[in-house]
N, C-alpha and C positions, 0 to 999 in steps of 0.2 A: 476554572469557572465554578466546579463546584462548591471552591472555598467560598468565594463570594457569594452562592446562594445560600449557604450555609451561614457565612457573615449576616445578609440581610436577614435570616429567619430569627436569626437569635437576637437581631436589632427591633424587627417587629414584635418580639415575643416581650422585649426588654419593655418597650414606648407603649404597649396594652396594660402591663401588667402595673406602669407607675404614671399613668398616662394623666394622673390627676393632678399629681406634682410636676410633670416635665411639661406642661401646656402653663402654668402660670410662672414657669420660668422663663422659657420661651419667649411671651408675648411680655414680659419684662423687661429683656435682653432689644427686644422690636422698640417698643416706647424707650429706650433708653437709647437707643442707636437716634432715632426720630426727632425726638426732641435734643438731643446734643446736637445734629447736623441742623437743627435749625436754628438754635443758639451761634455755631459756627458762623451759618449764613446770615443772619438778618438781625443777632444780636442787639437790637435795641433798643429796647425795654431793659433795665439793667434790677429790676426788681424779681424777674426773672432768670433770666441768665447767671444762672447759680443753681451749681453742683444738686445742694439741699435738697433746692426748689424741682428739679428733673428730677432726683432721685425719688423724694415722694409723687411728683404723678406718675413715674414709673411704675412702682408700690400700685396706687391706687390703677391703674390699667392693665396690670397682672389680673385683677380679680372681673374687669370688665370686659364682655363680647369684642371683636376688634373693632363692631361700629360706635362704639364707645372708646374706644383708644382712639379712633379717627376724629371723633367727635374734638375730643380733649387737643388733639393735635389742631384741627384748624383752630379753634379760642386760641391756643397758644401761639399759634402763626398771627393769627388778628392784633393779637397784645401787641405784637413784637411790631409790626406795622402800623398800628395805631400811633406807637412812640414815633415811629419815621416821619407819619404825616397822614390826618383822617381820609385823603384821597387814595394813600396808598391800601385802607382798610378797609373803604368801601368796593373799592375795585375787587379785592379780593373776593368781599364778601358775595358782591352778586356772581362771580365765574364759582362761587361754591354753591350758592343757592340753584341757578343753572345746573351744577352740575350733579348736583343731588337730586334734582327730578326725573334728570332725567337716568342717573344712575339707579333711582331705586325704583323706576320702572321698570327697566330690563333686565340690569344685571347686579340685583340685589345682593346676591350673596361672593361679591369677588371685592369684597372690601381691604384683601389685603393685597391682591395688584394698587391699588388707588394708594394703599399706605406706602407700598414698595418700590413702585418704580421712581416716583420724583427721587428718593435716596439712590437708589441706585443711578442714576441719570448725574446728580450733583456728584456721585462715585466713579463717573465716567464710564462704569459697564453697565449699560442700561441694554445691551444689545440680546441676552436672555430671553425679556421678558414676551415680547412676541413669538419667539419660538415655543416657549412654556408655554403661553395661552392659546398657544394652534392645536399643543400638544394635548392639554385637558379639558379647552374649553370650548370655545365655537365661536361663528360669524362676530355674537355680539359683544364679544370678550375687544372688539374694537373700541369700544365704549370707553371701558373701563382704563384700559391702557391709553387712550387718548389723554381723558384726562387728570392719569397720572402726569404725563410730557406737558399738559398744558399747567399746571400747578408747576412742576419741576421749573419750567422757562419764566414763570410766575415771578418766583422764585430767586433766579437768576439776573433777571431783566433789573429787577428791582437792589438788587445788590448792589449790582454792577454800577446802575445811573440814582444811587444815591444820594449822592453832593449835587448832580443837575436838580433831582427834585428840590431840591431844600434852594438851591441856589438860581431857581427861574426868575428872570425878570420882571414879568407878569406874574405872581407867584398867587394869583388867585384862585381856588378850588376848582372850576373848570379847566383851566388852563394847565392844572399838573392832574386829572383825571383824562382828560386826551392825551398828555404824553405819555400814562401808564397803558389808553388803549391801542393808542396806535404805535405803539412800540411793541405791544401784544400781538396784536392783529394783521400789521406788515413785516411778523418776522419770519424771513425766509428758511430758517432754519429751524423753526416748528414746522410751519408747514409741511416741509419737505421729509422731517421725521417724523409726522403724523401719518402721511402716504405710504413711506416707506414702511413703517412696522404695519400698517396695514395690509398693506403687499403681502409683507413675510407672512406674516399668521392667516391670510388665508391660503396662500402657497401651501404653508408646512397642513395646515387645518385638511386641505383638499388630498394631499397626498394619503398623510395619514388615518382618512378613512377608507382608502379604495381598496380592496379584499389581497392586496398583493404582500408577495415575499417579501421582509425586512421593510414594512411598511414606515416603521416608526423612526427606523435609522435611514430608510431613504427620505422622509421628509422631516429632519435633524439637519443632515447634510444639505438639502436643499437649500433650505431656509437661510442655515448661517450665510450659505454661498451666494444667496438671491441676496438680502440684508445688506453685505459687504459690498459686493458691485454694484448695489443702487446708489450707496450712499456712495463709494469711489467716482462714479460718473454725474452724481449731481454733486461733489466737490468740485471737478473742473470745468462742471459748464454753467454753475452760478457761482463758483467762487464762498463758497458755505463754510463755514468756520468749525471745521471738523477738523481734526487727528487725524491720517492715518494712521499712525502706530495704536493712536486708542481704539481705532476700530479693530484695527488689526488683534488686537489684547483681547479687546470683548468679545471678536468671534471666537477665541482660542475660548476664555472664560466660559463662551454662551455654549459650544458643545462639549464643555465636561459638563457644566451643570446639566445638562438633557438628557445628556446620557444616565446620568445619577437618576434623574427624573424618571428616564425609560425602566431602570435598573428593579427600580420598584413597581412599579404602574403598570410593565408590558414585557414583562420578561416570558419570553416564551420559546419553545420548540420547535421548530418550522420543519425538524425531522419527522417528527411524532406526527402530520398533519393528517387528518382523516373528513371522509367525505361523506358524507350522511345523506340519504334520502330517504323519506317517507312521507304519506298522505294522509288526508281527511275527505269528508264530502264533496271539498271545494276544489281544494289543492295541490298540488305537487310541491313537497318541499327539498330543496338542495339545499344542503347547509355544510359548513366548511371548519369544522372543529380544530383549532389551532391550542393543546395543551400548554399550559404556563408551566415552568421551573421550578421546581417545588426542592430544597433540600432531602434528601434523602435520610429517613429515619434510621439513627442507629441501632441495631437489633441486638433487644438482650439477650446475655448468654447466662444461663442459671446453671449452677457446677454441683452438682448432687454427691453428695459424698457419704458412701456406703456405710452400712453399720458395723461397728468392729463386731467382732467373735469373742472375744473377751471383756470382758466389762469391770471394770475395778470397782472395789469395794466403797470407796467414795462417793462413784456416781451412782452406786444402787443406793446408796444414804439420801442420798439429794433428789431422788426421785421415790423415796417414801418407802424405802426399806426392802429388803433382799427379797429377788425376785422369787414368785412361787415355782416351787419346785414340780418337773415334772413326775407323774407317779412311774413312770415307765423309764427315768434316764439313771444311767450310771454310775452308782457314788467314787468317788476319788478312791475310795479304799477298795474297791472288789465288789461287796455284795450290793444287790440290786431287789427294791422291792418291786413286788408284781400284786397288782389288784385282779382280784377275777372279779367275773360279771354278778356273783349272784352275793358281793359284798366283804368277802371273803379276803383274806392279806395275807402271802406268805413272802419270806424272806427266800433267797435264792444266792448259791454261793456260788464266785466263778471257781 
């Protein structure tokens, strides 16, 4: 364990120190994953859908905030929909209008759940992210993960019934705007992963605030466990077009990532626990001091090394010429001078 605390110091000491180049690498690596997965998906716009063409808004979302990369990414969803068909675009546009009011009311600043989850969701481990936002964030972080899944199935819906849109009978703008909504809005299988990740994050949310031992890793384990059996028991009693092996995968996936999560964020001593009380005018206060995991600092050893007794002729050169002699010491040969007090020098023979 302590390698690894040691591991993480020298990783946060690394990510401060270059923190100005490793963040627009980062959100480079993000916009590029983003926009490729949605070229994959919904590729058709074909004026787009080119390497170049992602590579530079890449480039250009490196140096922008991430609601700027978010931004860039819906226009580039819109293109790509547009080409399919203007109902498919419009649809889009107002479930992002929606959901940008009401996202930047409450949970303004979790812009990159909203970027991350529909990819991860099209990646099939989308099972993570509720647990992470139980872990760091709160009640409202249901927001934002909502509608990540609701974009993601967006997304999906629209892939999948492709050739139905283009190819409706009635193939009038109203008539292919209802089949994008109510293929949205009767799908059982948002719904039911809307509820579900909601569950989970306030499950993990409620455990991991309550003042208890391995707080963090009892509502980890929780979570994945709750997450898992909801969704196994509304696979067999609606019949939901789920995995089991992909859940199975993403619960495995979702408690390494957490842990990783925890590793940084709540690593602490539960040995070490101390119990505090003191007052004011008003109060009695108990407070319940839980120390974090700190690497332990190497302690330098400094090695002092004594002065010789004899000193070579070279280094009195180098240090600005042969040392003053004392009036009182020895000559090599025998005699020895003696000063007395009142100025006086005599030689003295042994």
């Amino acid at each position: 364990m302590s390698e690894i605390t040691a591991a993480k110091a020298k990783l946060k000491k690394f990510y401060s120190s270059y923190e100005v180049y490793i963040n627009p690498v980062l959100k480079f690596l993000l916009a590029l994953i983003i926009l490729s997965v949605l070229n994959a998906k919904i590729g058709y716009m074909g004026k787009i859908d080119n390497i170049v063409v992602v590579l530079i808004l890449a480039l250009v979302c490196s140096f922008l905030p991430l609601k700027g990369m978010a931004l860039i990414s819906a226009i580039f969803m819109l293109l790509h929909l547009y080409s399919l068909g203007i109902e498919c675009a419009i649809v889009t546009a107002v479930v992002f209008m929606f959901m940008y009011l009401l996202y930047a009311r409450f949970v303004p600043n979790e812009t990159i759940v909203v970027l991350i989850t529909p990819i991860l969701f099209l990646l099939k481990i989308p099972y993570a992210i509720p647990i992470v936002m139980g872990l760091l964030g709160g009640p409202l972080s249901i927001i934002s993960v909502s509608f990540g899944l609701i974009v993601a199935y967006l997304i999906e819906y629209i892939s999948v019934n492709a050739e139905a849109l283009t190819n409706l009978e009635d193939g009038n703008m109203m008539t292919r705007i209802r089949f994008i909504v109510d293929g949205l809005v009767g799908n059982k299988d948002l719904i039911v992963m809307v509820v579900v990740f909601a569950i989970t994050l306030m499950i993990v949310y409620t455990i991991r605030r309550r003042p208890i031992k391995n707080g963090w890793t009892i509502a980890i384990l929780a979570g994945v466990s709750a997450d898992a059996f909801i969704l196994l028991i509304s696979k067999v009693m609606f019949g939901l077009n789920y995995s089991v092996f992909g859940i199975l995968l993403g619960s495995i996936v979702a408690v390494v990532v957490c842990f990783v999560i925890q590793l940084f964020n709540f690593h602490v001593d539960y040995e070490k626990v101390e119990n505090l009380q003191f007052e004011d005018d008003d109060y009695y206060y108990y407070v319940k001091a839980v120390p974090k995991i700190k690497a332990s600092e190497t302690a330098k050893r400094v090695k002092r090394v004594p002065p010789t007794s004899h000193t070579s002729h070279n280094d009195r050169d180098r240090r600005g010429g042969a040392p003053k002699s004392n009036p009182q010491t020895r000559s090599s040969n025998g005699p020895r001078t003696v000063h007395t007090a009142n100025g006086t020098s005599r030689t003295v023979k042994e």
